[in-house]
C-alpha positions as MATLAB code, in Angstrom:
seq = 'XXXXXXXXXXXXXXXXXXXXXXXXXXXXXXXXXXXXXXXXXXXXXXXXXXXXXXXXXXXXXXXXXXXXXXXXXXXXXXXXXXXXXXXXXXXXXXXXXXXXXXXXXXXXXXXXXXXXXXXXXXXXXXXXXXXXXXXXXXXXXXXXXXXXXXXXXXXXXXXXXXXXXXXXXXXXXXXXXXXXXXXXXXXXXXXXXXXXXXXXXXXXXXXXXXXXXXXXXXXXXXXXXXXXXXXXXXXXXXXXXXXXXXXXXXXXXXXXXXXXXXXXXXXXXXXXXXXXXXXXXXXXXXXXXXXXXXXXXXXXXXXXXXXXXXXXXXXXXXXXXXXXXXXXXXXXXXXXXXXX';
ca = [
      95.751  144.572   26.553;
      96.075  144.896   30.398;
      97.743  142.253   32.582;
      94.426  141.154   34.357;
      92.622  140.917   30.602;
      95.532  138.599   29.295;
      95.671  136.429   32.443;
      91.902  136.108   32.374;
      92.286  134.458   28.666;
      95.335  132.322   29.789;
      93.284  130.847   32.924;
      89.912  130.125   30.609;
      92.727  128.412   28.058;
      94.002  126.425   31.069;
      97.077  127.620   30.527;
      98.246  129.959   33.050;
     101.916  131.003   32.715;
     102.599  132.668   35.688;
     106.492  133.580   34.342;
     105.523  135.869   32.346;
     104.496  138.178   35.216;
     106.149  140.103   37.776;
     105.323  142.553   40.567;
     101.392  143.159   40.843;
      99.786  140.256   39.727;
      95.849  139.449   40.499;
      94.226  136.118   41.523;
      91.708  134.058   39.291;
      88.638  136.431   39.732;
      86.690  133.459   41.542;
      89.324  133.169   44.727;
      89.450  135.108   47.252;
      92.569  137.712   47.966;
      95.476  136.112   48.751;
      97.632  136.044   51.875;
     100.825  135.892   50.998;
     103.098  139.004   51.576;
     104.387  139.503   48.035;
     105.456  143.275   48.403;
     108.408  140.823   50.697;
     108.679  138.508   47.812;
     107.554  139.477   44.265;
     107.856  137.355   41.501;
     109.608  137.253   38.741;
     110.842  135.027   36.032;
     114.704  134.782   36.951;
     113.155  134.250   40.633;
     110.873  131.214   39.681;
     113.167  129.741   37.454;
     115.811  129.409   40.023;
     113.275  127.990   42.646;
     112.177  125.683   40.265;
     115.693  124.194   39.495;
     116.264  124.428   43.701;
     113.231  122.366   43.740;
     114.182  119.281   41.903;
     118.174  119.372   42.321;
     119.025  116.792   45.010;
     122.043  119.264   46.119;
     119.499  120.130   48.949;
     120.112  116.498   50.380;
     123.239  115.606   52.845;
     124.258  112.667   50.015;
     122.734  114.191   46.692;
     120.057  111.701   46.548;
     116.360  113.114   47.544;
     115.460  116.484   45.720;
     111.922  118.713   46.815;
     110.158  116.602   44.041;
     111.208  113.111   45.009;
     108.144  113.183   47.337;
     106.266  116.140   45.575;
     105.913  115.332   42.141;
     104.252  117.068   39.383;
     101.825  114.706   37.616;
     100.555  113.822   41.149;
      99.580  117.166   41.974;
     103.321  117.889   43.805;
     102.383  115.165   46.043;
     103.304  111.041   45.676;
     100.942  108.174   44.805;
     103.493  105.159   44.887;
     103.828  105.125   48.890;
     101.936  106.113   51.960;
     104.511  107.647   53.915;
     107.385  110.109   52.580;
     111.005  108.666   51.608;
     114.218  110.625   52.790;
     117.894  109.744   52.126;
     119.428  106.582   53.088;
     116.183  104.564   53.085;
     114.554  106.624   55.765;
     111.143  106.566   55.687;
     108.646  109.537   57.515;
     105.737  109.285   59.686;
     103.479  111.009   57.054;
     101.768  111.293   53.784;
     103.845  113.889   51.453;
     101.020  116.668   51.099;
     100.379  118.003   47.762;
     101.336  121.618   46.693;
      99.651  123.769   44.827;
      97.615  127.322   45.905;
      99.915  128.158   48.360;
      99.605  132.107   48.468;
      96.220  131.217   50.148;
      97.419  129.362   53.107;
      98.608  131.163   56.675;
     100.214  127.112   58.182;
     102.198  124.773   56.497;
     102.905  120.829   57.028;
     100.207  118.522   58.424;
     100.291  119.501   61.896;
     100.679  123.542   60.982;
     104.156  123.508   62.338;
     105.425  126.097   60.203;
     103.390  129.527   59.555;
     104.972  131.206   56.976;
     106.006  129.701   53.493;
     109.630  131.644   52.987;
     110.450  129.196   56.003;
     108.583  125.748   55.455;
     111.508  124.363   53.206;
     113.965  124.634   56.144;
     111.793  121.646   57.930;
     112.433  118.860   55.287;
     116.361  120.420   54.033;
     117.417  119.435   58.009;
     115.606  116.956   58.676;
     117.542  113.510   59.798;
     114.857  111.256   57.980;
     113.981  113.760   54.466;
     117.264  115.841   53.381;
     119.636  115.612   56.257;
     121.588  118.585   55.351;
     122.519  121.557   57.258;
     122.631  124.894   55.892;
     126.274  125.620   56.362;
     126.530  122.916   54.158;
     123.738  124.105   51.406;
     125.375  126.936   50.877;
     128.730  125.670   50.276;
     127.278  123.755   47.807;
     125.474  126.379   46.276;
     128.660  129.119   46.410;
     130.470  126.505   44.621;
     128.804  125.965   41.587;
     128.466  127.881   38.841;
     124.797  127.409   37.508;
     124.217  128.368   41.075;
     126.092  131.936   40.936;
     124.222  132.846   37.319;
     121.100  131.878   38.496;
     121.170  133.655   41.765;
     122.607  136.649   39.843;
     119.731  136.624   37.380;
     117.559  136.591   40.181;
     118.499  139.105   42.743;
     120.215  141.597   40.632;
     123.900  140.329   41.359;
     123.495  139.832   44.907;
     125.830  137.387   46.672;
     124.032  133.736   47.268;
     122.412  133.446   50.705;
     119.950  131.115   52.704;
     117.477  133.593   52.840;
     117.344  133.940   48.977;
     117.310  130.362   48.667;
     114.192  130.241   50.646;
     112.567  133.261   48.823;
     113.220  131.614   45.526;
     111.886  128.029   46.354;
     108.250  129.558   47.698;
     108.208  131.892   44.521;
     108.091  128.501   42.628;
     106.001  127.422   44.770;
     104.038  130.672   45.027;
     103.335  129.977   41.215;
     101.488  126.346   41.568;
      98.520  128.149   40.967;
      95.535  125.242   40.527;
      92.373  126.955   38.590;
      91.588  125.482   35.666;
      89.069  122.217   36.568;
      85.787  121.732   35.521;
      84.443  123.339   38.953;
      86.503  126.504   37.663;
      85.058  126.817   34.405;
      81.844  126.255   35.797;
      82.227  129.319   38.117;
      83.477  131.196   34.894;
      80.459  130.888   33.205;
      82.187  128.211   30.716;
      80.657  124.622   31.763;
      77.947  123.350   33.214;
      77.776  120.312   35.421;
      75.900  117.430   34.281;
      72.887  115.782   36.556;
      75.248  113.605   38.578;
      78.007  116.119   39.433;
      74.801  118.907   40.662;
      73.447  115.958   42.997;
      77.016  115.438   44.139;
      77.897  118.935   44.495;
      74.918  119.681   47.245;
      75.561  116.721   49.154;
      79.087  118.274   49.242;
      77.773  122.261   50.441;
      75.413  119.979   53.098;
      78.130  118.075   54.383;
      82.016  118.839   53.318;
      81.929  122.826   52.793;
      82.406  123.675   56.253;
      85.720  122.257   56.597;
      86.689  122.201   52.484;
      85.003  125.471   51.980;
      85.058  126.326   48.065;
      86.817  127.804   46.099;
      89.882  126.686   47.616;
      88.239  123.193   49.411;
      89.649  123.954   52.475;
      89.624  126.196   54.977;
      93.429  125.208   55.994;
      92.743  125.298   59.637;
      93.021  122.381   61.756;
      90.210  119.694   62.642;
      90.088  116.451   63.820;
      88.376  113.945   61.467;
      87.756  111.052   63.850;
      90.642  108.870   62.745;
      92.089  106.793   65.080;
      95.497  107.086   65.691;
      98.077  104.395   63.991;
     100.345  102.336   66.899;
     102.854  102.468   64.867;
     103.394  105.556   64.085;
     101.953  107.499   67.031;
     101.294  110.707   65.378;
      99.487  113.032   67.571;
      99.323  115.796   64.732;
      99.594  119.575   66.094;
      99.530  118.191   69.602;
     103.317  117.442   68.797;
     104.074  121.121   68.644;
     101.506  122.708   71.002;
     101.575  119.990   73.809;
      98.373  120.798   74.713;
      95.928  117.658   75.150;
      93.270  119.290   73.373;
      94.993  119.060   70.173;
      96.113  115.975   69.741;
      94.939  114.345   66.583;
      94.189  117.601   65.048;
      95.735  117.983   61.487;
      95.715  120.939   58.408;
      92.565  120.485   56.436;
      94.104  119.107   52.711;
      92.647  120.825   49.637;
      89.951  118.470   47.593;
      90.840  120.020   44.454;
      93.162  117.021   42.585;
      92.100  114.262   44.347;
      92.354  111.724   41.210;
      96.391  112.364   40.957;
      97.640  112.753   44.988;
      95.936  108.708   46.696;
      96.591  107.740   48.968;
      94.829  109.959   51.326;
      94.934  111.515   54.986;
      98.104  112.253   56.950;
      99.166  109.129   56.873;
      97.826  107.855   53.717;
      96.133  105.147   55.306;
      93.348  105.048   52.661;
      93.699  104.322   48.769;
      90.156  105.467   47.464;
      87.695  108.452   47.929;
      85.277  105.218   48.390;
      87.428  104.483   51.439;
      87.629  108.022   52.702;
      83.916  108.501   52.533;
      83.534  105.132   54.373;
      84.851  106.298   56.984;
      83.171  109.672   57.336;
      79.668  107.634   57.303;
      80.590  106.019   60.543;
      80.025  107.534   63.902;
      83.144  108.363   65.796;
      81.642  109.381   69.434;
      84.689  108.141   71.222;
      87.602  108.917   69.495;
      88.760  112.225   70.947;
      86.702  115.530   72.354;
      88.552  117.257   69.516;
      86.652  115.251   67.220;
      85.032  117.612   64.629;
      80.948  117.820   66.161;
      79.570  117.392   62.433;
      81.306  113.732   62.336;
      80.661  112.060   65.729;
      77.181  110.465   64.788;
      78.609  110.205   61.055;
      77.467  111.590   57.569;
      73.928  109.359   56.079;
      74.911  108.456   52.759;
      73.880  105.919   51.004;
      75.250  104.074   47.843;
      74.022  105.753   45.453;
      74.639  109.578   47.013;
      78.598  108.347   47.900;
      78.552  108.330   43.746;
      77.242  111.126   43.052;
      79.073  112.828   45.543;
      82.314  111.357   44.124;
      81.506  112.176   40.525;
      81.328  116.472   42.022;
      84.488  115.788   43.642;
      86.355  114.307   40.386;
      85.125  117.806   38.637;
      87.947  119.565   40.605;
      90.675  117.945   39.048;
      92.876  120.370   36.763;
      94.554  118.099   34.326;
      95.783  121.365   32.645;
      97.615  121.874   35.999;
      99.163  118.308   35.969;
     100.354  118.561   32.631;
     101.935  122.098   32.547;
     105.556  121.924   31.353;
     106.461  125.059   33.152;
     106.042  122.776   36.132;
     108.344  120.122   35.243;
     111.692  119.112   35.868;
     114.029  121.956   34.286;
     116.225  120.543   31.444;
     119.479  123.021   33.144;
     119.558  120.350   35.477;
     121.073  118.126   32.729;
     123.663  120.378   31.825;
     127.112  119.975   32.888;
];
């Protein structure tokens, strides 16, 4: 039985292991090619396994307090449902919504405003930063050198090679990498193995009329930038990619979010400023003519639905959850972590 023939059973069983793969590996035959560089990076099981234990050991934070998965968490899709704006150490709190991870080898920019381009590097942003991790990565590696489940683990995975940064980094986007979201009802629809019932077909050509050109399927976004005619919070005076370009024309423009797991990552937006998909579709029905030339053309005189088509619409956008996903235990918290 060939690789692609026994991943093709695992993803229709909605049970994807993507540990027990290395090198080569194909995507589910319904997504496009991937754009990750993995002839840099491949994976393998030591290499995942020690991301995964990087990823929710606080030793990345300056006082051992705030791990990757204190604001990425798995049952909410990597993301966090019980605030609207990201916790760091000491009691910090961020300017923005903690986005949710999952598909990553399909996405070129990382954080909400696309500050980062490439995923080996996106962890450094949160690991130094005064109000998430506060660490520096002098200090990291200390850490790391020092302990002993560190020096196995990083021996496993790069074939005794001393611990670096660099691997570090490698290791954390090849867990990452493997948050591979393709088994809701949407998928096994395009597989041939569902159908959608009456309300979910309504709801899924309102969403191709109105939604698909910014959360184009099979992904559900295109993870470029738009501007989606939100008004900007005066408290927080996030400016989105503006903040990095400084150029006026893109202020307010943030990195179209994925639809797919909507029921596990409310609150929604950048800021998580609303706590429904009733909410969220509120406010695309409303004309925003004067909120910024950036504003996305498609919302300025705002999308006509009524009632009844906001359900229906709603019911197609609840058939992209992947439970499977959000209950893997590959995904979880790694019981080494408990070991002395």
């Amino acid at each position: 039985m060939t690789k692609l023939i026994l991943y093709s059973l695992l993803l229709a069983l909605g049970g994807l292991s993507w540990q027990n793969f290395s090198g080569n590996i194909s995507p589910p035959k319904h997504f496009p090619e991937w754009v990750y560089p993995f002839d840099k990076n491949p994976l393998t099981k030591a290499k995942i396994t020690l991301g995964r234990v990087l990823f929710y050991d606080p030793i990345l934070s300056r006082d051992s307090s705030i791990s990757c998965a204190s604001c990425h968490a798995p049952f909410n899709a990597f993301a966090h449902s019980d605030h609207a704006l990201s916790h760091g150490i000491e009691d910090s709190i961020g300017r923005r919504n903690a986005a949710a991870l999952f598909n990553l080898a399909w996405q070129r920019q990382f954080m909400w405003d696309a500050a980062i381009n490439h995923l080996d590097m996106q962890a450094l942003a949160p690991i130094q930063h005064q109000d998430e991790m506060g660490e520096s990565l002098t200090k990291v590696l200390e850490k790391l050198t020092r302990s002993k489940r560190y020096q196995q683990l990083f021996e496993q995975a790069w074939e005794n090679q001393a611990i670096s940064i660099p691997k570090m980094l490698k290791a954390l986007s090849a867990f990452q990498l493997s948050l591979i979201s393709a088994g809701s009802k949407y998928d096994k629809v395009k597989l041939g193995e569902a159908e959608f019932n009456p309300q979910e077909k309504k709801g899924y050509q309102l969403f191709k009329l109105y939604c698909n050109r910014c959360h184009q399927e099979p992904l559900f976004s295109n993870y470029q930038l738009a501007n989606n005619g939100l008004a900007i919070d005066s408290n927080l005076m996030d400016y989105g990619h503006f903040e990095i370009s400084k150029n006026s024309k893109d202020k307010m423009l943030f990195k179209v979010p994925s639809l797919r797991n909507l029921k596990y990552t409310i609150p929604y937006m950048h800021d998580g400023r609303f706590n429904s998909l009733r909410e969220v579709l509120r406010h695309y029905q409303q004309a925003h003519p004067y909120i910024s030339p950036s504003t996305d053309s498609i919302l300025k005189k705002g999308i006509p639905l009524d009632d009844i088509q906001t359900t229906d619409l709603i019911a197609f956008l609840n058939s992209l959850n992947d439970l499977a996903f959000i209950l893997d235990p590959k995904h979880r918290f790694p019981k080494i972590l408990l070991q002395k």
